[in-house]
C-alpha positions as CSV (number, residue, x, y, z in Angstrom):
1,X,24.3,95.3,40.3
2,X,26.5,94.4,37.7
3,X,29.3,92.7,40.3
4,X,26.1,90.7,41.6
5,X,24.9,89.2,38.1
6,X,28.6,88.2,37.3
7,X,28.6,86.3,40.6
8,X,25.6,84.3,40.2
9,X,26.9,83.8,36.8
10,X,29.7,82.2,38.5
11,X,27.8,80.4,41.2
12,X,25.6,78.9,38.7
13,X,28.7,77.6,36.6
14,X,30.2,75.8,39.3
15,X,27.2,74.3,40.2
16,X,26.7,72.9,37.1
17,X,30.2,71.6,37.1
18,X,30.0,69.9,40.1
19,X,26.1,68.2,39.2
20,X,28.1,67.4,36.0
21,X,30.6,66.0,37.8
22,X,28.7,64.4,40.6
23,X,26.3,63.6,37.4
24,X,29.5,61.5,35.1
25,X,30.6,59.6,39.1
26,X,27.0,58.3,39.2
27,X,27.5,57.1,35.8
28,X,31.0,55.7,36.6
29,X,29.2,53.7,39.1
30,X,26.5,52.5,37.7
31,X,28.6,51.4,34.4
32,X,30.1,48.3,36.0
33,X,26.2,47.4,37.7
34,X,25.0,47.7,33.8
35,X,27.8,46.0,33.0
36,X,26.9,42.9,35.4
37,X,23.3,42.8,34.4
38,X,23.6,42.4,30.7
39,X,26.5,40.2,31.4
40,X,23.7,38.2,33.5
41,X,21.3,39.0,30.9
42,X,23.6,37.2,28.3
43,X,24.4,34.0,30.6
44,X,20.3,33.8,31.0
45,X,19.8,33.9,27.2
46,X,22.5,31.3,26.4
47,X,21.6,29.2,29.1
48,X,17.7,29.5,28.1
49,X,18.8,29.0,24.2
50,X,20.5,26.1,25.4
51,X,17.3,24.8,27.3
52,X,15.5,25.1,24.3
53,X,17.9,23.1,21.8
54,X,17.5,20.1,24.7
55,X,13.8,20.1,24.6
56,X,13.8,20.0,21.1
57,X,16.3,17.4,20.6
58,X,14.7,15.6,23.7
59,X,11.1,16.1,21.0
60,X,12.9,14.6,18.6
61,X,14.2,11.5,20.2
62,X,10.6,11.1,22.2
63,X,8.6,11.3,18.2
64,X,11.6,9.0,17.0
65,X,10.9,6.2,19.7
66,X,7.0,7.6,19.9
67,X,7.1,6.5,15.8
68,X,9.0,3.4,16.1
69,X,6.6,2.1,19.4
70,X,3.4,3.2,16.9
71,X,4.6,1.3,14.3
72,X,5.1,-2.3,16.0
73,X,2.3,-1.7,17.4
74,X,0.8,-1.6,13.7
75,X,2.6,-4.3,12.9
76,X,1.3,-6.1,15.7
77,X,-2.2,-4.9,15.0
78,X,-1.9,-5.9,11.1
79,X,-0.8,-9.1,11.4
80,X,2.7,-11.0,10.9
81,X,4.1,-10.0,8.0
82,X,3.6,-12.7,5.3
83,X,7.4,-14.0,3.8
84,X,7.7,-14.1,-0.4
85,X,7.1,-16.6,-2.1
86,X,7.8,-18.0,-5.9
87,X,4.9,-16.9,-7.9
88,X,5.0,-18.2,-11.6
89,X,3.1,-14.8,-12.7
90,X,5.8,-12.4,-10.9
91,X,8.2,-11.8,-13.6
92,X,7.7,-9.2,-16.5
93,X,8.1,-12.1,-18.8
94,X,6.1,-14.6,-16.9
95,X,2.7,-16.1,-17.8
96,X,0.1,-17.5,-15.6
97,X,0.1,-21.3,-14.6
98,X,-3.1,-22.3,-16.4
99,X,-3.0,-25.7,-15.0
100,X,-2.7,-24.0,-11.6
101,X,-5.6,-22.2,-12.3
102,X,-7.6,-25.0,-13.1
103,X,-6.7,-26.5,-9.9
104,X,-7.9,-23.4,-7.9
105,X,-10.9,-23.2,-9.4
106,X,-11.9,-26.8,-8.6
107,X,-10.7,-25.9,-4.4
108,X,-12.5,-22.7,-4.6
109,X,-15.9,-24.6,-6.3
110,X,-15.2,-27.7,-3.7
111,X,-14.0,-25.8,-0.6
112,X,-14.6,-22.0,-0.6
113,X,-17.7,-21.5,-3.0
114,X,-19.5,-22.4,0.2
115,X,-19.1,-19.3,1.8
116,X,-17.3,-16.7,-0.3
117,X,-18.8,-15.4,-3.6
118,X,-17.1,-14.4,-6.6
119,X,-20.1,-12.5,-8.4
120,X,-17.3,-10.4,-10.9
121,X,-16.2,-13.3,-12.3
122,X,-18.6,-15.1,-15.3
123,X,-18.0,-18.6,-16.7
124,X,-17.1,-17.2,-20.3
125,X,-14.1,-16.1,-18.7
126,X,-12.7,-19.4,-18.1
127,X,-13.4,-20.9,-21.5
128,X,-9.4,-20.9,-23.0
129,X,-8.1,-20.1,-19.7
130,X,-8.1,-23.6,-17.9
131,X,-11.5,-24.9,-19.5
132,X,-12.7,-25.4,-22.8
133,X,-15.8,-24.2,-24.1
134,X,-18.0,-27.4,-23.7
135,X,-16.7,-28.0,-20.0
136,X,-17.3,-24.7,-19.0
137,X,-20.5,-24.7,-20.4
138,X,-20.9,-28.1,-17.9
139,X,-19.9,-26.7,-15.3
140,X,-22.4,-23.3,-15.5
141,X,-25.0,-26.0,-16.3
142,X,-24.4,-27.5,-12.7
143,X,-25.7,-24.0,-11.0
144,X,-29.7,-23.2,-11.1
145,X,-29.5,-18.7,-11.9
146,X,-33.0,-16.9,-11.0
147,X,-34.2,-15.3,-14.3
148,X,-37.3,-13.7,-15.6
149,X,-40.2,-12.4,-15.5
150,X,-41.9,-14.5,-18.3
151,X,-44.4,-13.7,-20.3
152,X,-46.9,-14.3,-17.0
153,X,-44.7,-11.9,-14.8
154,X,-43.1,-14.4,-12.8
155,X,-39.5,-15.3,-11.9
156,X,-37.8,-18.9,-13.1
157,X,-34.6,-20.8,-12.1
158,X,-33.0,-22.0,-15.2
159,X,-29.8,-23.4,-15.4
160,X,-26.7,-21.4,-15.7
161,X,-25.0,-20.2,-19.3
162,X,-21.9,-19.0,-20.1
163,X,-22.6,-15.6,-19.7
164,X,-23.9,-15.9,-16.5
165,X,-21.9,-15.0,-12.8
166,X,-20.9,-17.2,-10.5
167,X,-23.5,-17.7,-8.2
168,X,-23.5,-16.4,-4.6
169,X,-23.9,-18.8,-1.8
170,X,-26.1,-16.3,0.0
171,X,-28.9,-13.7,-0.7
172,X,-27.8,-11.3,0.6
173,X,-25.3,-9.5,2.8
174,X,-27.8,-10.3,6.6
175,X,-28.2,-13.9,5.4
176,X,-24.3,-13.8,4.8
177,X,-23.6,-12.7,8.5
178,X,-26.6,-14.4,10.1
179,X,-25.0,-17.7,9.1
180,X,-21.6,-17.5,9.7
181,X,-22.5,-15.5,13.5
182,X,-22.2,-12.1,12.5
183,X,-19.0,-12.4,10.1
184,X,-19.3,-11.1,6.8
185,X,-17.2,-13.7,4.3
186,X,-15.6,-11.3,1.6
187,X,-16.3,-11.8,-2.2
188,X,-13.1,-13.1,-3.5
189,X,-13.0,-12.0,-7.1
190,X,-10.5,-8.7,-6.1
191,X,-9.4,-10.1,-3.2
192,X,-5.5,-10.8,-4.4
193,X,-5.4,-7.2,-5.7
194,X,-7.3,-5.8,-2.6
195,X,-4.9,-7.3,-0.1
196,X,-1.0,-6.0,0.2
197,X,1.2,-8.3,-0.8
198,X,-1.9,-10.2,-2.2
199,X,-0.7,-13.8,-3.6
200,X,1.8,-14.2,-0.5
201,X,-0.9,-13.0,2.2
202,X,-3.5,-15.3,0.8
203,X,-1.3,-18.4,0.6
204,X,0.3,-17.4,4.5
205,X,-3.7,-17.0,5.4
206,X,-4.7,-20.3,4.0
207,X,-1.5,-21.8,5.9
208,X,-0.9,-20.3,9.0
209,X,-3.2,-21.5,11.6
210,X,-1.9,-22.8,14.5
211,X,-2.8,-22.8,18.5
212,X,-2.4,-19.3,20.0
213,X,0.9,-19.2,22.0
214,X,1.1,-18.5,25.9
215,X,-0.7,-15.5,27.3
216,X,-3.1,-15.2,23.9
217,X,-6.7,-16.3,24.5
218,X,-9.0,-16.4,21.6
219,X,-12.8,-15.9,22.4
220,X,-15.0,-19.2,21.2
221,X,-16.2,-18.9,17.6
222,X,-12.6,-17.5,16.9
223,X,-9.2,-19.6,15.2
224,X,-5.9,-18.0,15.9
225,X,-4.0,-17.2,12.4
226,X,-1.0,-14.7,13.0
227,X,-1.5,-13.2,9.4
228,X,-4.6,-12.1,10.1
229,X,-5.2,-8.4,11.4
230,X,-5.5,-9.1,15.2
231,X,-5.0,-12.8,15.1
232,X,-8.5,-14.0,15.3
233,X,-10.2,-14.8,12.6
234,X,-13.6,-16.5,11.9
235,X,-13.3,-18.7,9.4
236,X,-11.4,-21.7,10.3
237,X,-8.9,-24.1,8.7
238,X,-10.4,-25.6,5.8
239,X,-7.7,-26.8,3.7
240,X,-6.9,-30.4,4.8
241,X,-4.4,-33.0,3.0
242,X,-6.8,-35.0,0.4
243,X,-9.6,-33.0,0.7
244,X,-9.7,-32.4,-3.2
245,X,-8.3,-34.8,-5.4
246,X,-7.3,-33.1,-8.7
247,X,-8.1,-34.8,-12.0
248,X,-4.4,-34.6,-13.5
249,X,-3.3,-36.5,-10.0
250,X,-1.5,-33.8,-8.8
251,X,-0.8,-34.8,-4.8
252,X,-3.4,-32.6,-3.0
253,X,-2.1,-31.3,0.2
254,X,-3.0,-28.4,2.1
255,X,-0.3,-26.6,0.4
256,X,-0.5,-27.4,-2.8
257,X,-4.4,-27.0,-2.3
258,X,-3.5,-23.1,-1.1
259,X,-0.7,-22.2,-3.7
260,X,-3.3,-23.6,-6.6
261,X,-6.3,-21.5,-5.2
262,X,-3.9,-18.1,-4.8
263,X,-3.0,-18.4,-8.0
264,X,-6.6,-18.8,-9.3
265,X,-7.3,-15.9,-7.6
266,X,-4.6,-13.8,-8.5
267,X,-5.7,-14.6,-11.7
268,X,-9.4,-13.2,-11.2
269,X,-8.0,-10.3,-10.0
270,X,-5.9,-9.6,-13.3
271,X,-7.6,-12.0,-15.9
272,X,-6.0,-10.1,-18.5
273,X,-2.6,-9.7,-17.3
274,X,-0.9,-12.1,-19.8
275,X,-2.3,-10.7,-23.1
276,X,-1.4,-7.0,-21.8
277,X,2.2,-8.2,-21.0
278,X,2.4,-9.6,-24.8
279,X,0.7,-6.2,-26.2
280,X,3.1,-4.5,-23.9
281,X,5.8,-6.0,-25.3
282,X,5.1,-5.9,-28.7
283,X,4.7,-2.1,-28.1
284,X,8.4,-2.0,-26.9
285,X,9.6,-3.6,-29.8
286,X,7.5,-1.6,-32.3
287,X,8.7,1.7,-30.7
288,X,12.6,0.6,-30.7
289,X,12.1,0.1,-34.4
290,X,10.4,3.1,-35.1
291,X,13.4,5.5,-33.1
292,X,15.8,3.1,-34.8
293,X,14.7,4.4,-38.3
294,X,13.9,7.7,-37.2
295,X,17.6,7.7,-36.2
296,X,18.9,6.5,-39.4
297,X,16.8,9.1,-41.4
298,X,17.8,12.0,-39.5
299,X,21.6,11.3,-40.0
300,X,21.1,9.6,-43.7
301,X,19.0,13.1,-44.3
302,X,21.2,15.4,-42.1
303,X,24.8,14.2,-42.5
304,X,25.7,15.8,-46.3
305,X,24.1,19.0,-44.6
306,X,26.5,18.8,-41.8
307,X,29.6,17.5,-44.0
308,X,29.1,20.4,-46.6
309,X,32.4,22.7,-46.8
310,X,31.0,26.6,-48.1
311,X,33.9,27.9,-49.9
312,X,33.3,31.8,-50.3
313,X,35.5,33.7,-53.4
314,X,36.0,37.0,-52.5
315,X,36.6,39.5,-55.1
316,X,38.3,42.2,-54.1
């Protein structure tokens, strides 16, 4: 019984030595197979990785040109960039040309008071500016204002004062676009600080009209101006050489007839603009002085603190 046990003792040890064997000869084979796959597994991923980085760089370049395409086609859309011009308001230290201004004021009233409105604006506000008080109080005189009721209830024309706004040459917003078919002519007063590049985009507006080129067709009712967003633009050319003749005898050419007007309404836009640039200034000054003495009196007060020598006598 005993001799039987030892021997399947014996028989079961060598068959597990040979499945451990035949067991380690499987996995001899099937190393260089695993081997091979993640070696395939590893090409895959770098050649996928790879795949990726020229997609994304291929993103990149297509937003780059996608952008650049977008934004002449803005550009196109927005109108021809207006070039710079000379303004005698640009500089920090610059001042308004207040006979410019009285210039502009007589094109506006002459050319452009016809359709535009500038109801933020009042008469007072010209009185030292490029009128005095008795000629703008003429000229508000010239303009009949609605006021009232009176003592019977009723509304009264009266003529215009100095506190009064310019007057509009419609009633009101329909009557504006029923008479000029549908167009809607802007009020003026902001209109050189609501525009970019306000002062140079007005005067290229006022100058640029000119026939549309080849391939550009411009529906009736409609005047070709590159400056304007889309080209077409309602209001037509109304600036002509001697069309206003100034009382100073300044030679009134289209030109000179848009500069003066820009400037008049740059002017509305920031009627204040020269009297903050002189507080402005004097506030510069005033604060150099002030840090000036505050300097001196810190080092006059501080400096025999700093220069003091403490001599200590130790007694031993």
């Amino acid at each position: 019984m005993r001799s039987s046990v030892s021997l399947f003792r014996t028989l079961g040890k060598g068959l597990g030595l040979c499945a451990d064997a035949s067991s380690s000869r499987v996995a001899q084979q099937a190393v260089p197979a695993l081997s091979a796959a993640m070696s395939s597994t590893a090409s895959e991923a770098e050649s996928s990785k790879g795949a990726h980085y020229a997609a994304a760089l291929g993103g990149i370049v297509a937003g780059i040109f996608g952008a650049s395409c977008v934004a002449s086609a803005n550009e196109v859309g927005d109108g021809l960039h207006a070039p710079h011009y000379h303004w005698s308001h640009d500089g920090v230290l610059d001042s308004y040309d207040h006979a410019s201004i009285r210039r502009g004021h007589k094109v506006y009233q002459q050319v452009c008071a016809a359709c535009h409105s500038m109801q933020y604006l009042h008469w007072r506000q010209l009185v030292g500016v490029c009128y005095t008080e008795e000629e703008a109080k003429e000229l508000a005189a010239e303009t009949e204002v609605e006021d009232g009721p009176n003592d019977e209830g009723e509304m009264f024309t009266r003529e215009g004062r100095l506190f009064d706004a310019f007057p509009s040459p419609y009633a009101n917003e329909a009557s504006a676009r029923f008479a000029n078919g549908g167009a809607y002519p802007p009020d003026l007063t902001l209109i050189s600080g609501g525009r970019h590049d306000g002062p140079n985009y007005i005067f290229s507006l006022l100058t640029g009209y000119r026939d549309p080129p080849a391939g550009i067709s411009v529906r009736e009712g409609l005047y070709y101006n590159p400056y304007f967003p889309g080209g077409a633009i309602a209001m037509p050319k109304m600036l002509v050489d001697g069309g206003v003749e100034y009382d100073d005898g300044t030679p009134a050419n289209a030109s000179q007839q848009a500069k003066d007007v820009t400037t008049f309404l740059a002017w509305s836009s920031y009627p204040y603009q020269d009297e903050m640039r002189v507080m402005g200034i004097k506030a510069c000054l005033m604060i150099s002085i002030l840090i000036a003495f505050a300097s001196y009196s810190k080092r006059l007060r501080w400096a025999p603190i700093k220069s003091q020598r403490l001599v200590m006598d130790v007694v031993n």
